[in-house]
Wavefront OBJ file of the C-alpha trace (Angstrom):
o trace
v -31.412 18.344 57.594
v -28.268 20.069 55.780
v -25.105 18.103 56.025
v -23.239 20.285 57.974
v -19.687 17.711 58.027
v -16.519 19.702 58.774
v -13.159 19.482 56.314
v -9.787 20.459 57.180
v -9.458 23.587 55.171
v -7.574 26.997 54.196
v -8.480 29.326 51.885
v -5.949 31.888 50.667
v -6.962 34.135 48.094
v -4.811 37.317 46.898
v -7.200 39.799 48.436
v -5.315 42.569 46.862
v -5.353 41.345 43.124
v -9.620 40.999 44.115
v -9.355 44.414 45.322
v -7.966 45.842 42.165
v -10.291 43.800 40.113
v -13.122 45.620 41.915
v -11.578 49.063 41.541
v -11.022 49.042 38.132
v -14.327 47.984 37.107
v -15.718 50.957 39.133
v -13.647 52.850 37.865
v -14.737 51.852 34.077
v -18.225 51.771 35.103
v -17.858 55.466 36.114
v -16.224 56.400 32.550
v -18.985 53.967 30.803
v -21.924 55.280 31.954
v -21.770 58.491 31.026
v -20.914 57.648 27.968
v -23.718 55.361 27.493
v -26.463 58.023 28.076
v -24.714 60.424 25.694
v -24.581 57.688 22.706
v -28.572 56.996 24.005
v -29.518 60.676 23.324
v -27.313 60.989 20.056
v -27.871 57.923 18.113
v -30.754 55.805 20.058
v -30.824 52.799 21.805
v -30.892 50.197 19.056
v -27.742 51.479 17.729
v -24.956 49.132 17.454
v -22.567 51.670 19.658
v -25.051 51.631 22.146
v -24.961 47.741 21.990
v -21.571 47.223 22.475
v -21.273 49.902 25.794
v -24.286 48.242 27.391
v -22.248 44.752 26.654
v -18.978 46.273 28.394
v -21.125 47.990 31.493
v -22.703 44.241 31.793
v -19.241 42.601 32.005
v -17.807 45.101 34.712
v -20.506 45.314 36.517
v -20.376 41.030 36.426
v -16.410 41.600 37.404
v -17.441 44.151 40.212
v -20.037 41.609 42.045
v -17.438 38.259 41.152
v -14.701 40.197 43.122
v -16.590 42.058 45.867
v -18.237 38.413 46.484
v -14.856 36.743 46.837
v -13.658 39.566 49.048
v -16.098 39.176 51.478
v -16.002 35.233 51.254
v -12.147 35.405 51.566
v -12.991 38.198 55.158
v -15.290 35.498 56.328
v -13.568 32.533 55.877
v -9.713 33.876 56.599
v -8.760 31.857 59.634
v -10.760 29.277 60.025
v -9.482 25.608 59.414
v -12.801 23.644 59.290
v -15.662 24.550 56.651
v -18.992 23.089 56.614
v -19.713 22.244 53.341
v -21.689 25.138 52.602
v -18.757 27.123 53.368
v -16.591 25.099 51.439
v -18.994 25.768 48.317
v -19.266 29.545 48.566
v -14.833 29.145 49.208
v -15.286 27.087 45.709
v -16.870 29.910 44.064
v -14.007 32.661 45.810
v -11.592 30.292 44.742
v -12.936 29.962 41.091
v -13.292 33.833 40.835
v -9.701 34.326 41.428
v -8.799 31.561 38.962
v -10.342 33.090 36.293
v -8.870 36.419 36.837
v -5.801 34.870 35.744
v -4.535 34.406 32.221
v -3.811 31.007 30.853
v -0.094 31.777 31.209
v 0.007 32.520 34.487
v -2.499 29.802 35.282
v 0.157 27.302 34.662
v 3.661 29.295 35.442
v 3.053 31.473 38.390
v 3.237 30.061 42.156
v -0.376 31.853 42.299
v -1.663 30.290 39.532
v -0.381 26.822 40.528
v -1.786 26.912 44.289
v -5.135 28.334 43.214
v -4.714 25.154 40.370
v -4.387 22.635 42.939
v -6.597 24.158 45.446
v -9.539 24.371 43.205
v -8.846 20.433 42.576
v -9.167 19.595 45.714
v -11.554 21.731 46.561
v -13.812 20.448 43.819
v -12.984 16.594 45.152
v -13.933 16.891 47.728
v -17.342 18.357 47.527
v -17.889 15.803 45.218
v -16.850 13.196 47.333
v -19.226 14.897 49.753
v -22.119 14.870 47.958
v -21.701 11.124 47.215
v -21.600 10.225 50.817
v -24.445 11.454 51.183
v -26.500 10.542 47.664
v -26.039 7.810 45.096
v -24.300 9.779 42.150
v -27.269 10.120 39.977
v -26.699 14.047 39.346
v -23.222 13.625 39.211
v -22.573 14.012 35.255
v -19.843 11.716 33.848
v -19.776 9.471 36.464
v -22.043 6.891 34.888
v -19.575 3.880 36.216
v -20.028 4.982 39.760
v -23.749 5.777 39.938
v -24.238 2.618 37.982
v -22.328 0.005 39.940
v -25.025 -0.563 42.816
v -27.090 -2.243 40.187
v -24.534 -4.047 38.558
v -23.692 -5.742 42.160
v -27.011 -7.034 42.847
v -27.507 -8.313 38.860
v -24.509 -10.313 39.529
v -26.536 -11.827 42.436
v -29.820 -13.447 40.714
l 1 2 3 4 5 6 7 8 9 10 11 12 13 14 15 16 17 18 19 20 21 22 23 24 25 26 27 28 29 30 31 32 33 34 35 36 37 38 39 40 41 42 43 44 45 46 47 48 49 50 51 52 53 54 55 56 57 58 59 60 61 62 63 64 65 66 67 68 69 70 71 72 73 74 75 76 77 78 79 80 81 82 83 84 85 86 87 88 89 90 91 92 93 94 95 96 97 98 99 100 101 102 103 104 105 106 107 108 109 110 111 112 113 114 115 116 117 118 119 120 121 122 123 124 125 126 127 128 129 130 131 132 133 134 135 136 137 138 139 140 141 142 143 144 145 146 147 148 149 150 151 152 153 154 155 156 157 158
């Protein structure tokens, strides 16, 4: 059975900066495409101009699904309080999608960046603190001390 525990819990993303993200890779998508089938018919589809458009098309199409995702995460989630832990983990990913739509700068001096920051944190705590309620750390990578302190308990006691 699915842990389905509840956590106090807001998520506030800046729908309109995931709206514009969304919008302007359609937008590019609409110019690229074109663009791509006329450098297909002129110089082939090994060629290195070909290459590169396919590699931009890929990366806004990527930043198209990232922000219509977090859109409809953000719709689904706006209001509530409590999350299960499966919708704390899809709130993770909406929260991680705005996060890196920011640059480093603003990251660290904007009042955006710095509540996304600190919201990420906790939000990454405490799923991890979730998941080792309910497990005994093994797949939890870096946190050799934890996962092994079970066995150093019951060495102590022989």
């Amino acid at each position: 059975m699915a842990d389905e525990r509840t956590v106090i819990f807001k998520l506030e993303l800046d729908s309109k900066a995931l709206t514009n993200s969304a919008k302007e890779a359609q937008d590019q998508l609409a110019r690229l495409t074109p663009e791509l089938k006329k450098v297909a018919d002129e110089s082939g589809k090994n060629s290195v101009e070909y290459r590169k458009l396919e590699a931009e098309i890929q990366r806004y199409n990527k930043q198209l699904k990232d922000s219509s995702a977090a859109l409809a995460i953000n719709e689904e989630l706006a209001g509530k309080t409590t999350l299960t832990t499966n919708e704390q983990a899809r709130a993770k990913k909406a929260l991680s999608t705005a996060y890196n739509m920011l640059t480093e700068d603003e990251k660290r001096n904007t009042e955006e960046g710095k509540r996304l920051t600190a919201q990420l944190k906790a939000t990454n705590e405490a799923l991890q603190e979730q998941g080792l309620a309910v497990s005994d750390g093994r797949g939890s990578v870096g946190l050799y001390e934890k996962a092994i302190k079970p066995a150093l308990g019951s060495l102590s006691t022989l």
